[in-house]
N, C-alpha and C positions, 0 to 999 in steps of 0.2 A: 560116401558111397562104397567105396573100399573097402574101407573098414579099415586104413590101415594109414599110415601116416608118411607121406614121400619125401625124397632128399633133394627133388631139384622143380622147380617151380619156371615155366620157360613162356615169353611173350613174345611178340612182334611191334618191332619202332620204325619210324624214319629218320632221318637225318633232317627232324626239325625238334626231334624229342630230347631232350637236357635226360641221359642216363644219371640215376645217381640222387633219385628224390622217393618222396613218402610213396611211391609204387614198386618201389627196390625193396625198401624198408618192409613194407608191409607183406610181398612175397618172400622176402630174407626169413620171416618170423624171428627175431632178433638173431641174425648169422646161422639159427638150424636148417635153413635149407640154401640149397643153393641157388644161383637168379643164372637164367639164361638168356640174351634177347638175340632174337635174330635183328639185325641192323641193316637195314637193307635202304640204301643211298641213291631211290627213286628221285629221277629228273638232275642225276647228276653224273657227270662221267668220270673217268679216272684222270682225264687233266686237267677238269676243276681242284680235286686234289690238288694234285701236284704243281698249278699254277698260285696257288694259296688261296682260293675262292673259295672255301671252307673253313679257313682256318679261324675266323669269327666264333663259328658255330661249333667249331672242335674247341678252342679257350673255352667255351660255358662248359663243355662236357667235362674236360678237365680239373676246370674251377669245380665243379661236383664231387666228380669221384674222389678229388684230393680230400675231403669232408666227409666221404659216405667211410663209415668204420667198416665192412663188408667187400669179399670181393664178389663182380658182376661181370660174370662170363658173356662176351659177343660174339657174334660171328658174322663179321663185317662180308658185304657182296654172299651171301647163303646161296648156297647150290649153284656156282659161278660157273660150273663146268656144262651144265646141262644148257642145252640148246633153246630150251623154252624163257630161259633167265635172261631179264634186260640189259643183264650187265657182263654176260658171257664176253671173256676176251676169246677176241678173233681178227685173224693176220690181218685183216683189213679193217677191225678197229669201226664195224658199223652199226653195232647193234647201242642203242639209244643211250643208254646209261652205259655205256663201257669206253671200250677201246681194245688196244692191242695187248697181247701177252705180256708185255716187256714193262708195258703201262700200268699193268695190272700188279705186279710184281713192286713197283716202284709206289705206286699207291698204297699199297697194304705195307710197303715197310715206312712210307714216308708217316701212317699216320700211328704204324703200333710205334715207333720212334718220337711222334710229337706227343703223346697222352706219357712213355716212359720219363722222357728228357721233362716234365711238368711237374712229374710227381703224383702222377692218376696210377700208383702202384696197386690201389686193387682191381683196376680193370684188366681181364685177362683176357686174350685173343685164342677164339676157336676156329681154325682153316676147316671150315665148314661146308662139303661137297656133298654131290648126288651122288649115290651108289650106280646107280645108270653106266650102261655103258651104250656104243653103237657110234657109228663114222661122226655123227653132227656134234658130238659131244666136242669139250678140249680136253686134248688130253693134261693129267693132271702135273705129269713132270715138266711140262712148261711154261704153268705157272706156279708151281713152286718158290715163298718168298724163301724159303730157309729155317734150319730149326730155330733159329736164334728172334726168328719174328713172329714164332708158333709159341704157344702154351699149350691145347689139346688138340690133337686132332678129330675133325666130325667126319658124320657123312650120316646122309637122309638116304631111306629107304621104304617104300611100299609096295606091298602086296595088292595089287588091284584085281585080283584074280581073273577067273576067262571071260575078257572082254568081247563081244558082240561088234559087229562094223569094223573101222576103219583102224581100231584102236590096238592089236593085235596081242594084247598080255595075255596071259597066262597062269592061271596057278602056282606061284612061288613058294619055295619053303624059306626061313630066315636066313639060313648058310646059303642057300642060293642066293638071296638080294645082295646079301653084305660079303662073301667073302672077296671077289675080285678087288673091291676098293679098300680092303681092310690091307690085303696083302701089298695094295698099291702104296698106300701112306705109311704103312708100318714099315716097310722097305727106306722110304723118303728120312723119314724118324725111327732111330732104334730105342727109343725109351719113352717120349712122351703117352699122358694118357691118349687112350680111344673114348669119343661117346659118342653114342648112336643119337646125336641130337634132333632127328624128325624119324616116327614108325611109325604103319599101320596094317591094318589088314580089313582088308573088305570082309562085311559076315557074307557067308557063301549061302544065307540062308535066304535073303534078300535078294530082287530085284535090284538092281543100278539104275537108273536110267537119265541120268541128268547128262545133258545132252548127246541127248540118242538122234544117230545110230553113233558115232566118233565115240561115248564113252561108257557105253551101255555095256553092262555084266549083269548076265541074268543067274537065277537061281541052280544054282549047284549042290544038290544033293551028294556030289563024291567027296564034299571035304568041309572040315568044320574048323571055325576060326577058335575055339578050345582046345583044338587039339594043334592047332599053329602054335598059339598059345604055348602051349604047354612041352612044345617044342624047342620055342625060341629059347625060353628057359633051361631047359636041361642041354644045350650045345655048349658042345666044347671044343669050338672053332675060334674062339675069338678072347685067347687070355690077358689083353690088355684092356680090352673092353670093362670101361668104370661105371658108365649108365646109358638109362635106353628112358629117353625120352618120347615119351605116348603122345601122337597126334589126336588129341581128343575132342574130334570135331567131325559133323555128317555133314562133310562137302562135297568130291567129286564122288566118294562111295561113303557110306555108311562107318566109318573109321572108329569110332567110340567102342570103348571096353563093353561098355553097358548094351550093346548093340543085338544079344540073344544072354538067356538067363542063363545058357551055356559058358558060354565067354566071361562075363562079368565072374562066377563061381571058378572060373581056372585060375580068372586073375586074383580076386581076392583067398584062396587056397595060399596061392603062389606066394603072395605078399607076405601072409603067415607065416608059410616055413622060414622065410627068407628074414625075419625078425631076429634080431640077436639074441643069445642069452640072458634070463637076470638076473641079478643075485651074485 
């Protein structure tokens, strides 16, 4: 649909899924692209972890990866700081799949330490947060595991533009989503890569209304998602920034490239120039 051929191929697992088999493989395209999975450790907290009530189902993942020739980028607990996450740490350690900071911290090094100490060396670790900010959030220097338990750093960001009811967003430009959190991790780490591994943008050409009134964005004629588009692109806010992973799905808003023949024609433009030389 592009028309153009991409570097990083990005899914959703749980922690019953064995990383590291014929759906790696097959998204790898034999190592030309990259594999991203969000990992997200529904119905378990971080002292299952670290009590070893995992560590069953961590040996299969490892017994994989040690076999998979390819590396498969994770991002264990995804968007862990945002308030809507199951697994958000919080000082009192109560939201369903989590626990405390401290917990949280000791879980993420207890298991990027069990998959290294195995020999699961193409599995890499992505500290994967919401760009989000506001009081309910954690903030992200407290759980902090360290650069030594990071390989990239993330952060997810969307444009839900002017929300209707209860929902109160607003038309965002890209440097508005991502710089507060870029500045935040990039500070945390002076070298590792950045990648934007969840984006989108509501088309503003579109109705929202999936459940209205709380998420309802209606039609906005002041601003066009090709011209976000075409924005995101040409910033020059964010120079560690390796990739921008596209949420390519009509769930809470209309998020798809393909979503006006507008949009879809910025993006495939973009992808063009953005082609290397040959010859």
């Amino acid at each position: 649909m592009l028309r153009a051929r991409l570097g990083v191929a990005s899914a959703f697992v749980d922690w019953t899924y064995v990383i590291g088999g014929p759906n790696e493989s097959w998204m790898s395209a034999q190592g030309t692209r990259k594999v991203l999975l969000a990992w997200e450790p529904v119905g378990i907290r971080f002292s299952d972890v670290l009590n070893l009530r995992q560590d069953r189902y961590l040996e299969a993942v490892a017994r994989s990866m040690r076999a998979f020739p390819y590396d498969v980028y994770v991002r264990p607990w995804p968007e862990m700081n945002a308030s809507w996450s199951t697994w958000q740490p919080t000082s009192g350690g109560a939201k369903p799949d989590g626990g405390t900071p401290e917990q949280f911290i000791a879980a993420w090094r207890y298991l990027v330490t069990f998959m290294r100490s195995r020999g699961a060396a193409h599995l890499k670790f992505v500290f994967a947060t919401d760009a989000g900010g506001g009081p309910r959030r954690t903030p992200i220097e407290a759980i902090w595991p360290g650069s030594a338990y990071v390989d990239v750093l993330g952060m997810d960001g969307y444009n839900w533009g002017n929300s209707a009811g209860e929902a109160g967003e607003s038309w965002r430009s890209f440097d508005t989503i991502f710089t507060p959190m870029y500045r935040t991790l990039t500070s945390l780490d002076l070298t590792a890569p950045v990648w934007i591994t969840e984006l989108g943008c509501k088309e503003p050409a579109e109705e929202d209304d999936w459940g209205f009134p709380r998420s309802s964005s209606p039609v906005d004629p002041a601003h066009s998602k090709a011209t976000w588009i075409d924005e995101m692109m040409s910033s020059t806010a964010f120079p560690r920034v390796e990739a921008l992973v596209y949420f390519e799905q009509r769930k809470e808003r209309d998020w798809r490239l393909e979503s006006s023949g507008a949009a879809l024609t910025a993006v495939r433009r973009l992808l063009i120039s953005a082609r290397p030389p040959t010859g």
